[in-house]
Every structure is written in structure tokens, then in C-alpha cells.
C-alpha positions as CSV (number, residue, x, y, z in Angstrom):
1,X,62.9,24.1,-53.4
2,X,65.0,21.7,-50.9
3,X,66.9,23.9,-49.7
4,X,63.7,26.6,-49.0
5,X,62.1,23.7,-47.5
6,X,65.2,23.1,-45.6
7,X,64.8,26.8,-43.8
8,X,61.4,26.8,-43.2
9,X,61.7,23.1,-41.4
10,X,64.1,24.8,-39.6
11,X,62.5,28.2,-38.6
12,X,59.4,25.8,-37.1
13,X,62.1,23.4,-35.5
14,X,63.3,26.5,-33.7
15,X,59.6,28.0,-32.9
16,X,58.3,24.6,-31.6
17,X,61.5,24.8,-29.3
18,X,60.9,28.0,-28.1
19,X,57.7,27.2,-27.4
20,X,58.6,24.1,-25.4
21,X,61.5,26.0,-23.1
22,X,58.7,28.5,-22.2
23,X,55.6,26.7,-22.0
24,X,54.4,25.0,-18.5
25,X,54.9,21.7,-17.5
26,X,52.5,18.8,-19.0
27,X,49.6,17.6,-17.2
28,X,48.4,14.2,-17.2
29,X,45.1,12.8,-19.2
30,X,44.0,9.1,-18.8
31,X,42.1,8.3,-22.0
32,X,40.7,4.9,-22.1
33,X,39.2,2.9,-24.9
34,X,37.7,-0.5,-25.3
35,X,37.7,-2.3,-28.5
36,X,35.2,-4.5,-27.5
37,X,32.4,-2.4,-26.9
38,X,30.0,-1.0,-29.5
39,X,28.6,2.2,-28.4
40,X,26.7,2.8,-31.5
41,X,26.9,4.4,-35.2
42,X,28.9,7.3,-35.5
43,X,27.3,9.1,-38.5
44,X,29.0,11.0,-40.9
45,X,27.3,14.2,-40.1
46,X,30.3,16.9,-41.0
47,X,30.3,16.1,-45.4
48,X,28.2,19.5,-45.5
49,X,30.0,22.5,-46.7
50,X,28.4,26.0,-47.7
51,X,28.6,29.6,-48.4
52,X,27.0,32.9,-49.3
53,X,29.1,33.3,-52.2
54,X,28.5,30.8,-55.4
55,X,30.0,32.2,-57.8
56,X,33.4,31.7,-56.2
57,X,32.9,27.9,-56.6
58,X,34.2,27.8,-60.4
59,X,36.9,30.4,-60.3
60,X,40.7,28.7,-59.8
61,X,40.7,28.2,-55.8
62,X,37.1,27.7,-55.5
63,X,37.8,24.4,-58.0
64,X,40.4,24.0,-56.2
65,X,38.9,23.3,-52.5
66,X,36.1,21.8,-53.7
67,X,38.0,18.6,-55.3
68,X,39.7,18.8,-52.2
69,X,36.0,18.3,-50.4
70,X,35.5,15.8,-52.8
71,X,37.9,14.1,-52.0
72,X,36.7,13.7,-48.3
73,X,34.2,11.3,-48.6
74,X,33.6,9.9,-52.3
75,X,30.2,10.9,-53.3
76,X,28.8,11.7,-50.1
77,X,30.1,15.4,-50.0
78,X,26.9,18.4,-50.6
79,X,27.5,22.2,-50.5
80,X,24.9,24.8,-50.2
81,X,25.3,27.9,-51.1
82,X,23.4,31.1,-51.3
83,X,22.1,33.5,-54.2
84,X,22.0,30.3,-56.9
85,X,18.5,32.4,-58.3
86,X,19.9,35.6,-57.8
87,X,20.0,37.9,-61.0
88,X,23.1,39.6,-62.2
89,X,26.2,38.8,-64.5
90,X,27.9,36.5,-62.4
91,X,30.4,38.6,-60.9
92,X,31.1,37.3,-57.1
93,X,30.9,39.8,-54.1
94,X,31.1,39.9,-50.4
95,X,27.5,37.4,-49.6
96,X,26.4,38.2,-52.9
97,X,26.6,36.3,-56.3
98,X,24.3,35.5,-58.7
99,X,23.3,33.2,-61.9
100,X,20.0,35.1,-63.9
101,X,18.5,32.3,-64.4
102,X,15.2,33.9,-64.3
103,X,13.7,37.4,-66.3
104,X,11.0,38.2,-68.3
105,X,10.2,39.6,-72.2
106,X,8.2,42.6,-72.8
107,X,5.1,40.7,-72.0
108,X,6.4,39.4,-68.9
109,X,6.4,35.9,-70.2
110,X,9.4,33.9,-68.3
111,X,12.7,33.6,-70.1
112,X,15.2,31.2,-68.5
113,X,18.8,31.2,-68.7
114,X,20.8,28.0,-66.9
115,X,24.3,28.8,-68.3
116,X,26.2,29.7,-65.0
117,X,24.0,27.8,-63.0
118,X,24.9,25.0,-64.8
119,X,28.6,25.6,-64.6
120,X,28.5,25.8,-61.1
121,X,26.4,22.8,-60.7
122,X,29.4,21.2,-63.3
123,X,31.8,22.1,-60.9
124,X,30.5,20.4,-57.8
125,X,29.5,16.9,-59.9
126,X,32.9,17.0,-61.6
127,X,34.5,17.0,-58.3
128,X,32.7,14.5,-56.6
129,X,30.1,17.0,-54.7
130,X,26.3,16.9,-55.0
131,X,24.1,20.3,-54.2
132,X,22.3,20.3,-51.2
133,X,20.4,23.4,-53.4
134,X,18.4,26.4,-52.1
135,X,16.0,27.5,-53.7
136,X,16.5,31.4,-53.2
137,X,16.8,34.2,-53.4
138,X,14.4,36.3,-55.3
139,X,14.6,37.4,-59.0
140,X,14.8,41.0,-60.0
141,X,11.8,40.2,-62.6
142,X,9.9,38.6,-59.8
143,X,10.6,40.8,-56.5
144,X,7.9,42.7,-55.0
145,X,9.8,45.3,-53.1
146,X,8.7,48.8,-52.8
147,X,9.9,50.9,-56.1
148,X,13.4,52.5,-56.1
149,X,14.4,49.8,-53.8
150,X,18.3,48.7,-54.6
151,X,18.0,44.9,-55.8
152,X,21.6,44.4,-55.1
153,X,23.3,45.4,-51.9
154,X,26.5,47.0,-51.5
155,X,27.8,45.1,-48.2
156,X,31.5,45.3,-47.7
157,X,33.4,43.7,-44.4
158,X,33.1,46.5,-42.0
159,X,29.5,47.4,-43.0
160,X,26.3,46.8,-40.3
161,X,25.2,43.5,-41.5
162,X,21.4,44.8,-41.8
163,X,22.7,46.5,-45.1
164,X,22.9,43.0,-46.8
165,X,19.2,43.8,-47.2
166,X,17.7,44.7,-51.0
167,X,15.1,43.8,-53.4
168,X,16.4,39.9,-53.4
169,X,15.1,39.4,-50.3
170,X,11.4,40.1,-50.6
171,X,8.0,38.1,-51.6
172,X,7.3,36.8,-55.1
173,X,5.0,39.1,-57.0
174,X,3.3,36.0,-58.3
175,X,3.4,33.1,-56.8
176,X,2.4,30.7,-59.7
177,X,5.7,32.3,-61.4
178,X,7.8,31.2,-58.3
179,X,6.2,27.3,-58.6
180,X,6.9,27.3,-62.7
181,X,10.2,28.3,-61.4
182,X,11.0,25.8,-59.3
183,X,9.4,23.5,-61.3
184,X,11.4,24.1,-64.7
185,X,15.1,24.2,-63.0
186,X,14.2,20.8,-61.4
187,X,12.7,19.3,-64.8
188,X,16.6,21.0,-66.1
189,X,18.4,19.4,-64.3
190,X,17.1,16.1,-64.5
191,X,17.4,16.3,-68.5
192,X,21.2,17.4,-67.9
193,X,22.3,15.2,-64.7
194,X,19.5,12.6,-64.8
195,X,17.1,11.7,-62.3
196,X,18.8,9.4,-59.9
197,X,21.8,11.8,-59.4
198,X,18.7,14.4,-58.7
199,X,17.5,12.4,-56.7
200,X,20.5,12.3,-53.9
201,X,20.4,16.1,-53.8
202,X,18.6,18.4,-50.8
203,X,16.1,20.6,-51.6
204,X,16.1,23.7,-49.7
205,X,13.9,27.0,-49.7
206,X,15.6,30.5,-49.1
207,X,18.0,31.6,-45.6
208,X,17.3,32.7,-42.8
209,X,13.7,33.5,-43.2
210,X,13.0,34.5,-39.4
211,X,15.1,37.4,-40.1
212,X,14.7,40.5,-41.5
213,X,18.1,40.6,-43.0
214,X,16.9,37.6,-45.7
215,X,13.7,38.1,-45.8
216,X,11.5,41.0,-46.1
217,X,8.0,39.6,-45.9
218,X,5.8,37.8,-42.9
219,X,6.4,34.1,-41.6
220,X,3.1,33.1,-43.0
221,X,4.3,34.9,-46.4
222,X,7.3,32.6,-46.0
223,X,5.0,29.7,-45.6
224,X,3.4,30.4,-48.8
225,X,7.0,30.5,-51.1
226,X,7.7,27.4,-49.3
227,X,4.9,25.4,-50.0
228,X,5.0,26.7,-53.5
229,X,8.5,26.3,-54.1
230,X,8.4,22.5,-52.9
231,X,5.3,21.9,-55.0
232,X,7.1,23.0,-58.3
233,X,9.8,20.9,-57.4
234,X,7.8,17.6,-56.2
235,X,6.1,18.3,-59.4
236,X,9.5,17.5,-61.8
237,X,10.8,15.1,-59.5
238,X,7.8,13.5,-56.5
239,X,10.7,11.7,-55.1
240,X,12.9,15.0,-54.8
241,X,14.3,15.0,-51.3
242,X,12.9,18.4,-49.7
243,X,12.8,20.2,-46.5
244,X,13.7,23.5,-44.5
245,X,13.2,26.1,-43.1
246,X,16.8,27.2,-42.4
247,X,15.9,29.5,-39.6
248,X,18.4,31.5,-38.3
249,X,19.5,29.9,-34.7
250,X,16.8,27.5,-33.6
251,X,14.2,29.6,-34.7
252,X,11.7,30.4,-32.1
253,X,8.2,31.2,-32.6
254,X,9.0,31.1,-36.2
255,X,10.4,27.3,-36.4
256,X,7.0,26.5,-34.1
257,X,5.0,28.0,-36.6
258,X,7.0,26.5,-39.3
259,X,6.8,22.9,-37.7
260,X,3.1,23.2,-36.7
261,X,2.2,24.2,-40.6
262,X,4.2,21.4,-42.1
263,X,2.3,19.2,-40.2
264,X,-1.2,20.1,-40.3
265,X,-2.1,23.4,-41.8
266,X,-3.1,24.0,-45.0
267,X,-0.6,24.0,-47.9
268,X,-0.9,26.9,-49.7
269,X,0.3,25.5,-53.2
270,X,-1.7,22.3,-52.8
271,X,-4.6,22.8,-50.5
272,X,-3.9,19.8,-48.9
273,X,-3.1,19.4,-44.9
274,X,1.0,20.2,-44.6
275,X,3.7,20.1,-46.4
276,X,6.0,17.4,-47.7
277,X,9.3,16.9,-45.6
278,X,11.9,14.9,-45.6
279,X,14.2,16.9,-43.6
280,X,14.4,19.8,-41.0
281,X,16.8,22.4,-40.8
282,X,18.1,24.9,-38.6
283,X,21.2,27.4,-38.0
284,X,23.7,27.0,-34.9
285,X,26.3,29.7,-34.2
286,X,28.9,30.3,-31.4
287,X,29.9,33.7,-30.5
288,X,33.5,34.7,-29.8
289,X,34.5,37.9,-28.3
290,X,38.0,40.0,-27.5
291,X,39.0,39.6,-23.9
292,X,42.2,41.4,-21.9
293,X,43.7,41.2,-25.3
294,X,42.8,37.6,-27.0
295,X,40.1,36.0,-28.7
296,X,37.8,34.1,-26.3
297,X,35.2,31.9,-28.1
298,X,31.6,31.2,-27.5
299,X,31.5,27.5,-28.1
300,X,28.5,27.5,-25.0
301,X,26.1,29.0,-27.3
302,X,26.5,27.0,-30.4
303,X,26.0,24.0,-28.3
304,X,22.5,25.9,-26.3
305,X,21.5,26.6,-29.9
306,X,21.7,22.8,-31.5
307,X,20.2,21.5,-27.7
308,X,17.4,24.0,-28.5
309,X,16.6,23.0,-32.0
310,X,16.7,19.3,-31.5
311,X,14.4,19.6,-28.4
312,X,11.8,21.8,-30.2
313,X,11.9,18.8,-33.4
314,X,12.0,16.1,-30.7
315,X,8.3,17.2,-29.3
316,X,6.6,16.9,-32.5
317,X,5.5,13.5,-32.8
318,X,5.2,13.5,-36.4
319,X,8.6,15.2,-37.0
320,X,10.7,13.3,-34.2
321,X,12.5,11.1,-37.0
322,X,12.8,13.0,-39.7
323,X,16.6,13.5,-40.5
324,X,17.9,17.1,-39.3
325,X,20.8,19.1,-41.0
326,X,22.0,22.0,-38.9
327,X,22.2,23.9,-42.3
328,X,24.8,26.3,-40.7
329,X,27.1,25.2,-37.9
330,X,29.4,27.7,-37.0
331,X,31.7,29.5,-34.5
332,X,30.1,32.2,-35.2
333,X,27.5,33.6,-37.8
334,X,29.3,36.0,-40.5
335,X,32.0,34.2,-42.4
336,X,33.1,37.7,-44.3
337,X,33.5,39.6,-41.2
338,X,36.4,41.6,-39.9
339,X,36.7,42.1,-35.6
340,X,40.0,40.9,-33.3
341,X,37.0,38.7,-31.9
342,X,37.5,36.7,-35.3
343,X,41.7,36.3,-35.2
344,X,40.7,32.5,-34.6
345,X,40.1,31.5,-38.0
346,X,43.8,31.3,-39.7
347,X,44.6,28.7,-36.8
348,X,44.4,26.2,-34.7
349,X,41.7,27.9,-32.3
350,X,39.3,27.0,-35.2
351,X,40.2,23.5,-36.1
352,X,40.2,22.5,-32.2
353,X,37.1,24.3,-31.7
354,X,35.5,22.0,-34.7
355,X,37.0,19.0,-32.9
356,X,35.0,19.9,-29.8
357,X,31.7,21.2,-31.0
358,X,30.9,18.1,-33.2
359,X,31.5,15.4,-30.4
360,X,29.2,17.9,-28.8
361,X,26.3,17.5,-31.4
362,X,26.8,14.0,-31.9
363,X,26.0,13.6,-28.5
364,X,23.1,15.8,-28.1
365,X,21.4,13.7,-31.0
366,X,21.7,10.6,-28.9
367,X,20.8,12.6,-25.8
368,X,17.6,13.8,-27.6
369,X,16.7,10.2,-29.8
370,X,16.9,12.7,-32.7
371,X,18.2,11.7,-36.3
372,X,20.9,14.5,-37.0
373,X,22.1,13.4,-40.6
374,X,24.0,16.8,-41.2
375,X,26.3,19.7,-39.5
376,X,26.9,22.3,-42.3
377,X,30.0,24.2,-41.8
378,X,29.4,27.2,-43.5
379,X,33.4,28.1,-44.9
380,X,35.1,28.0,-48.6
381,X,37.2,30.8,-49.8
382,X,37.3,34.0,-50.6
383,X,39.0,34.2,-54.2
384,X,41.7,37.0,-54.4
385,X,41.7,38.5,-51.1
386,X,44.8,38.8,-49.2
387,X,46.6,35.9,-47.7
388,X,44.9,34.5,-44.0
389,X,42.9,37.4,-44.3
390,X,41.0,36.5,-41.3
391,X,38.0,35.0,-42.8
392,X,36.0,32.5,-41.7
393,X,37.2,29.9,-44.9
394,X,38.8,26.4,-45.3
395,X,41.6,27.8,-47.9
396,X,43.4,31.2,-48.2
397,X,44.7,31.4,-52.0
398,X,44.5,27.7,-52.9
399,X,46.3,26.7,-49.3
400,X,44.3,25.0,-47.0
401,X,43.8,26.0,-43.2
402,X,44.6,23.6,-40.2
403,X,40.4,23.7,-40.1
404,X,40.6,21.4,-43.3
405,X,42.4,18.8,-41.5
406,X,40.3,18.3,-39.1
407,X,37.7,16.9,-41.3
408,X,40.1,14.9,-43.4
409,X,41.1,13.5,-39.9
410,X,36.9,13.0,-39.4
411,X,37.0,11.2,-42.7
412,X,39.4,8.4,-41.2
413,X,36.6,7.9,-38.5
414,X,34.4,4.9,-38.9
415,X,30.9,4.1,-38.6
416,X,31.1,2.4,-35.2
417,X,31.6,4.4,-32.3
418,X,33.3,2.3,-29.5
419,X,33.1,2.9,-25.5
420,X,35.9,5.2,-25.0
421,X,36.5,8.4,-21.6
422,X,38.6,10.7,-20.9
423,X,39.8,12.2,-17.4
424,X,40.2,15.6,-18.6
425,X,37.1,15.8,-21.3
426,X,34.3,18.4,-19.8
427,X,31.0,17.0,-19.2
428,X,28.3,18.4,-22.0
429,X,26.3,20.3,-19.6
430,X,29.1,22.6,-18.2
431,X,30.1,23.0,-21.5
432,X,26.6,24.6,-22.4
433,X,26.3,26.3,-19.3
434,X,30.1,27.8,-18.6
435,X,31.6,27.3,-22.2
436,X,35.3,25.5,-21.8
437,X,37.0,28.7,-19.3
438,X,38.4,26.8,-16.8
439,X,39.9,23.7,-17.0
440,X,40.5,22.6,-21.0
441,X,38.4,20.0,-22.6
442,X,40.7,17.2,-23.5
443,X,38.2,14.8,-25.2
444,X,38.3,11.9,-27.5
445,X,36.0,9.6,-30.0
446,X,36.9,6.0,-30.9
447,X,35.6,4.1,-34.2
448,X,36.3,1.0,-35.4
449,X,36.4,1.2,-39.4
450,X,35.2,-0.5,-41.8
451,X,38.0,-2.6,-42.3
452,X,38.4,-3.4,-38.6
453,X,40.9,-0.6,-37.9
454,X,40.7,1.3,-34.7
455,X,40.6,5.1,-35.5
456,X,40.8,7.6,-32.3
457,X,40.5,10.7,-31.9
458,X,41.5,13.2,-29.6
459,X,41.7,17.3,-29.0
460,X,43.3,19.8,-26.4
461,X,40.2,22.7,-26.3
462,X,40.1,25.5,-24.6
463,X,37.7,29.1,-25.1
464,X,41.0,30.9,-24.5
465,X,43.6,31.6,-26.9
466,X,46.7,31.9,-24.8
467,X,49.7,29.7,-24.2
468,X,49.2,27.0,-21.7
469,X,50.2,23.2,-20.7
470,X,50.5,20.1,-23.2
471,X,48.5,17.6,-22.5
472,X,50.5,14.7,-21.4
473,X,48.0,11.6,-22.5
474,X,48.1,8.1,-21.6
475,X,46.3,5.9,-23.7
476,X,45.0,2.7,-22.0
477,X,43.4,0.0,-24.9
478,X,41.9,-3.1,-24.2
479,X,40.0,-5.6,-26.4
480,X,42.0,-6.1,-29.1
481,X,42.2,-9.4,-29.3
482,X,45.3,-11.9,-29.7
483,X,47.8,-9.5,-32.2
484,X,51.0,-10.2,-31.2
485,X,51.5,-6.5,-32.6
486,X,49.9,-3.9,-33.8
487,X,51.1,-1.0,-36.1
488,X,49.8,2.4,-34.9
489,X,50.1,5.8,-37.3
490,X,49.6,9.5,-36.2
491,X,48.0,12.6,-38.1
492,X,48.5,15.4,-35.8
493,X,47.2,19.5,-36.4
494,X,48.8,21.9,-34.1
495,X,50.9,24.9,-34.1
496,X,53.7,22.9,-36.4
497,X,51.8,20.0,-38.3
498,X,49.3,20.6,-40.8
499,X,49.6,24.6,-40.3
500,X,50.7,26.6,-43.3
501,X,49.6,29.7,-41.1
502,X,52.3,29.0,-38.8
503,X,54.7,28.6,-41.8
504,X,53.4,31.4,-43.5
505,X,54.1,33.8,-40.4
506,X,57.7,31.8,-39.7
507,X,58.4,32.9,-43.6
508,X,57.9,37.0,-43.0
509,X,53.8,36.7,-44.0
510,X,54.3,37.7,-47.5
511,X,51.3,38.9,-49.1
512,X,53.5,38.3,-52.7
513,X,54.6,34.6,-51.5
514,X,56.5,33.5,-54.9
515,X,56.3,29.7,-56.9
516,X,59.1,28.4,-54.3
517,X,57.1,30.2,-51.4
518,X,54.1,29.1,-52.4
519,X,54.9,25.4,-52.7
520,X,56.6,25.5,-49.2
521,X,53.3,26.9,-48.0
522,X,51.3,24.0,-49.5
523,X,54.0,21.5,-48.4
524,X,53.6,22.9,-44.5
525,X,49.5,22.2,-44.8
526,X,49.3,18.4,-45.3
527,X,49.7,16.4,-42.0
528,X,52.0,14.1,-42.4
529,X,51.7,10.8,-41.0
530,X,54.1,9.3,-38.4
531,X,54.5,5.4,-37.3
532,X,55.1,4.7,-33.5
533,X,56.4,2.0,-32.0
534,X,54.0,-0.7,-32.1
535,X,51.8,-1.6,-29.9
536,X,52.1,-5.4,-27.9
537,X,49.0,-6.2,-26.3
538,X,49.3,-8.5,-23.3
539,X,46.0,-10.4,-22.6
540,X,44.1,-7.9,-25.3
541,X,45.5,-4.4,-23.2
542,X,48.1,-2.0,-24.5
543,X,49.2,1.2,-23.8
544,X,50.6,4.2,-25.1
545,X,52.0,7.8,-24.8
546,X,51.9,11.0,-26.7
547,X,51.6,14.5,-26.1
548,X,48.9,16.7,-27.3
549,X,49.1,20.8,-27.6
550,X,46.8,23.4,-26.4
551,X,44.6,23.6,-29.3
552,X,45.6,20.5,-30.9
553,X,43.6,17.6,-32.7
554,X,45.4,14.5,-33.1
555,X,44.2,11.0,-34.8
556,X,45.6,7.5,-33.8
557,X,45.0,4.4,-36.4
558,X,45.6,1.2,-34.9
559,X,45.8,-1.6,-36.9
């Protein structure tokens, strides 16, 4: 194992080098920061995690990545995931899965089943991650498409994505069945998990439901399984934190509609005026493309999308508080598909990308004076598939991506966001108009933590992926106080730290990677921190040096 680990050190050493000797000179970036200046809570909004496919969750890597979630933030991780009322044996698919927790006898009385639901559920709580838990999709026993109609799709990577439709996606045939439903997996689960862990999780109804790819029926037919579905659960559990829609981008006409029935039209469960809501949700995707022979990404439109969405929440007076989740926050919006546009997601395109698109939402929110509580990324893994296959996922085969860095390095943030600039960091309306093309986005966020640390951090962005520049950053500090010194630690994810995609291509890219292999691969994924020299503030100023990568996140503790 040494001596494996030895070589592969090496091979990297000797690809970093290369790199260097061809690469373009630096350029300088001023970054400033002032330790004495509150510029107001930094929420934790990125501790929401998702996917199409449930089933995945309890199989060896799915466990797997989500202790590794877990481990993020202790008990303030959720996942959402699709097809949790689905019917069928359990057997995972591309964006399919299923539990059959619901059928019916020969009477069409309801029999419920909660054995792989619950195991799922197990796997999360076990782990350290609640459900944020949609309610979807529809039940063979209960669907009312059109006879003959498949229930289950056949989708496959390389398929039109319209054929994900089938029988799952349409209306209730009886609405009063869809409440009881709800009603009676709520009442479960707070017998097995007990009401005040029930309590913490998100109730959600169905995906997507402005779309005819998840849903089949009318807006106002939407409306109705809402209202019911949110009346069965309110029913087990009136405290039961509920909300929705989930449209697909920020909704148009549909989220009006949506927002305007919650409010004041008539519930359809209930009969009384709107609906109960204690959040709102919406989708945000990117939209990367294949340009002169590299991927070009599409960060412009995920940012229009959540500037959209917040301003459509913002100008309902009696929604302009409630907490929002951007229930799918994305590069792009299909995490199983195959394209050259989608060769970002085995590297560090995607983890800088992340960087740069939530210090673009956590701005908007303060722009708009909305309450964003949640970005969803909407990545796991895809269990058994070949290594770095090119999906949109956090792990390939148990080995996390440099994307999963990035959010341990957002973990290490603190709650206090501090006045910091930088020269090079690309003011938030170019980047919605133009996307990052020209110049990169060199950008940073400063927190204090809670135990009076000073946590920074900073990316290189750019839409292109092609070789350019380091940034050369100087970091100017001041306000921190009378330390004679101060003891400063780097976590850096770039082409050679935290990267086992790099490794994994510097080792031949076996698809058969054995035990020795394997190890080496997880080895070359943790970041592994560095202490500087420290830091000796003269009259509460320091400064300090470090270069950052195209593509590159780093994180600086000072303490």
C-alpha cells in the first residue's frame, strides 16, 4: 500500500508539474477581509441532498455516502428523494424506485405495506439524516390513467426524457384514498420514530407538477392532491412541517396559481380559505453546453431562475417570510444523463461551479429580503455503474467526488458572515446576464465560527473548461485584535487535492481498480489539511499569500 501510494503521489507530483511549466503566468487578486465587521447570518442553506432514485439509499455505497452526509452537519442534514410511494419490488432503476406501500384486496379495501419504506427511512435516521419526504408518486392501485397505460417506465440514459412518463404520474382515482394515505404513513411513522423526530422533517407533495413529464393531470387537479395530501398529513401530526409545490424552474403561471390558492382559494380537502404552508419550494437548474470542443456551463440561468422564484414569493405579502427551499439546485436538470455537455461532473468544473452558484443565492436572498432556508443539490450515487461514469452524483463506487468537498469545506463556515471583497469576484448581475465568459470569478465568503475562528473561503470560476492562469491571491486581514500570532490551516480542492478523479486517470482509469487501488483512490479524495506560517498581526492587520487554480475552491481557518 506504501509503496502504491508512493507512485501515485508521484504520478500527480509529475502532472501538477507539467501543468505548472505549461500553464500562463499568475495574475494578481486583492481579497480583503475585516474581522470586525458583521455583515449578517450566513445560513446553512446547502445540508439538502436528493435524488430520483430511493432505493439506492440502503444498498452498500448509498449507506455509504449518506453517513458521509451525516456527517456534515450533525442532525441538520435532510434528503429528498423521489418515488418513496411508488409500487413495485424495490428493485432501483434509472429515476425510478419504489417501496409498495400502498394496494388494495379484492374489495379494494387499502392494504399497507411499510417494510422498505421503513428501511430506507432507517437508513437516513441511523446516519444522522432526517427526510425532507415527498409525498409521491402515485400508486398502481390508485392511478387513474387511461387502461393499457405502462405504470412503470423504461427510461434508460440516452432515452428522450418525456419517456419517464407512465401510470405513476397521474391523478388519484379517489381522492379520500389519497388523504387516508397520507394520513396513515404519517400516523406510522410517528408510532416507529416518535413525534418530535416527525416533527423536524419536510413535508412535500409530488415533482415537478408544472410539467407533463411528472404529472399527467391539470394544475388545479394538482391543487386538489395537494390540499388533500397535506390535510391527511396535518391530520396525524397538526404540527407537521408542510409545504411545496416543487415546480419545475420557478414555475410560471403555475407557481402564481399555486401561490394565489394557498393563500386564498378554497381548499379542496378542507373547504376552508388556502392551504397550510410553512414553506415554499421551487427547482433551479443551470444549462451547460459543448463548445469548440469543451464543456461550457450555464451557471447564468440557474442564478435568472432562483432571482425569478424569490421575486415572484417576495410579492405575496402573505408568503414574503415563509422559509424557501430551492428543492432542486442544480447545474443542470437530469442527474442520469449522458452528453459531452455533462463531462463536468467527475471534476473540479463541478465543485467550483457549487462554490460560485451558492454565494450567488445567498446573496439574492438578502437582495430580495427573502428567507431561503434550503438549496437542494439534487446528486448521490448511482450503485454499480462504471467508475466516474459521468453522472451527476457526489460518489462513484463508494469514492467521493471533489463536489463532496466543497460542502465539507461549507460545513467549516460559520454563522456570521463578515465584510469581506474581492478584486477579481464578478458582480451578480453580469453573472446573470453574461454567465462567467470573460474574465473568471475569483470570489470569496468570510465567517467567523462559533468558537471565534475566522473561516474563509475562496474559488477560481470560470464557464470554460480549458487551461488558464492561477490566481495569484493576496489576502489583506484586519481586525483581529491583539494575537501576537495566529495559526492559519488550508483545505484546498483542485486538480491534485481532494481529487480521486485526477488519481484515478493518473492510475490508467481502471474500471477493475483492485483492494490496493481502491484504497489509493479513497486516500487521493480527502483534502488534507496544511499549516502555514503563522500569521503576526501588526496593529490588528495581517497578510498573506497563496495561489488558487482555475477551478479551485480553497478554505483558510484562522485561528
Amino acid at each position: 500500500m506504501r509503496h502504491h501510494h508512493f507512485a501515485l503521489t508521484t504520478v500527480l507530483s509529475l502532472l501538477a508539474g507539467a501543468t505548472l511549466a505549461n500553464s500562463p503566468a499568475p495574475f494578481a487578486v486583492n481579497i480583503e477581509v475585516d474581522a470586525s465587521k458583521p455583515a449578517g447570518p450566513l445560513k446553512p442553506i446547502w445540508r439538502f441532498f436528493g435524488a430520483d432514485e430511493p432505493n439506492y439509499a440502503t444498498m452498500k455505497d448509498g449507506r455509504k455516502l449518506i453517513a458521509g452526509l451525516g456527517d456534515l452537519k450533525k442532525g441538520g442534514v435532510f434528503f429528498r428523494a423521489h418515488n418513496l410511494m411508488s409500487s413495485g419490488d424495490g428493485t432501483p432503476a434509472f429515476k425510478w424506485g419504489s417501496t409498495d406501500m400502498y394496494g388494495e384486496d379484492k374489495d379494494g379495501k387499502p392494504v399497507y405495506h411499510w417494510t422498505v419504506i421503513d428501511n430506507i427511512i432507517d437508513t437516513y435516521l441511523k446516519r444522522g439524516v432526517h427526510p425532507y419526504l415527498q409525498l409521491g408518486f402515485m400508486p398502481e392501485a390508485m392511478s387513474s390513467a387511461k387502461p393499457g397505460t405502462p405504470y412503470q417506465h423504461s427510461w434508460r440514459p440516452g432515452f428522450a426524457y418525456d419517456l419517464i412518463e407512465g401510470g405513476w404520474n397521474a391523478p388519484p382515482k379517489d381522492y379520500a384514498k389519497w388523504e387516508e394515505l397520507a394520513y396513515q404513513w404519517t400516523r406510522h411513522n410517528i408510532e416507529r420514530y416518535g413525534r418530535e423526530e416527525v416533527k423536524t422533517w419536510y413535508f412535500e407533495v409530488w415533482n415537478e407538477p408544472n410539467g407533463k413529464s411528472y404529472w399527467s393531470g391539470t394544475p388545479e387537479e394538482f391543487y386538489k392532491l395537494h390540499d388533500y395530501a397535506i390535510a391527511g398529513v396535518r391530520r396525524a401530526l397538526p404540527e407537521a412541517r408542510v409545504g411545496g409545490p416543487e415546480a419545475a424552474g420557478p414555475g410560471g403561471a403555475f407557481m402564481d396559481g399555486f401561490l394565489k390558492h394557498v393563500v386564498s382559494g378554497t381548499n379542496y380537502a378542507t373547504g376552508a380559505t388556502g392551504t397550510p404552508t410553512d414553506f415554499l419550494s421551487f427547482h433551479a437548474k443551470g444549462r451547460p453546453s459543448f463548445v469548440d470542443g469543451h464543456v461550457r456551463m450555464g451557471i447564468s440561468n440557474q442564478i435568472k431562475d432562483v432571482d425569478t422564484g424569490f421575486a415572484k414569493i417576495a410579492a405575496v405579502p402573505e408568503l414574503k417570510s415563509t422559509p424557501i427551499v430551492i428543492g432542486e439546485s442544480d447545474p443542470e436538470g437530469c442527474a442520469a444523463c449522458p452528453g459531452p455537455q455533462n463531462a463536468y461532473r467527475n471534476g473540479t468544473m463541478y465543485s467550483s461551479y457549487t462554490a460560485a452558484s451558492f454565494s450567488r443565492i445567498w446573496e439574492l436572498a438578502e437582495r430580495h429580503h427573502v428567507n431561503i432556508d434550503g438549496a437542494l443539490t439534487w446528486a448521490f450515487t448511482f450503485e454499480d455503474q462504471p467508475w466516474f461514469a459521468g453522472y451527476r452524483q457526489l460518489a462513484s463506487n463508494g469514492v467521493d467526488l471533489p463536489v463532496m468537498n466543497v460542502f465539507r469545506l461549507f460545513a467549516k463556515l460559520g454563522p456570521t458572515r463578515l465584510s469581506a471583497a474581492s478584486s477579481a469576484e464578478m458582480p451578480l448581475d453580469d453573472v446573470m446576464r453574461h454567465g462567467v465568459r470573460g474574465a473568471p470569478d475569483v470570489g470569496v465568503i468570510a465567517t467567523t465560527t462559533a468558537d471565534g475562528k475566522l473561516a474563509i473561503l475562496s474559488w477560481h470560476y470560470h464557464d470554460d473548461d480549458v487551461p488558464a492562469a492561477d490566481a495569484a491571491v493576496t489576502l489583506h486581514l484586519k481586525g483581529l485584535g491583539r494575537a501576537a500570532s495566529r495559526k492559519v490551516t488550508q483545505w484546498r480542492v483542485d486538480k491534485t487535492n481532494g481529487n480521486a478523479f485526477t488519481a484515478w486517470q493518473a492510475m490508467g482509469s481502471p474500471q477493475s481498480p483492485d483492494l490496493k487501488q481502491y484504497q489509493a483512490l479513497e486516500a487521493a479524495s480527502v483534502m488534507k489539511p496544511a499549516v502555514l506560517a503563522p500569521l503576526a498581526p501588526r496593529d490588528g492587520a495581517a497578510a498573506m499569500s497563496f495561489a488558487l487554480p482555475r477551478h479551485g475552491v480553497t478554505l483558510l481557518l484562522v485561528e
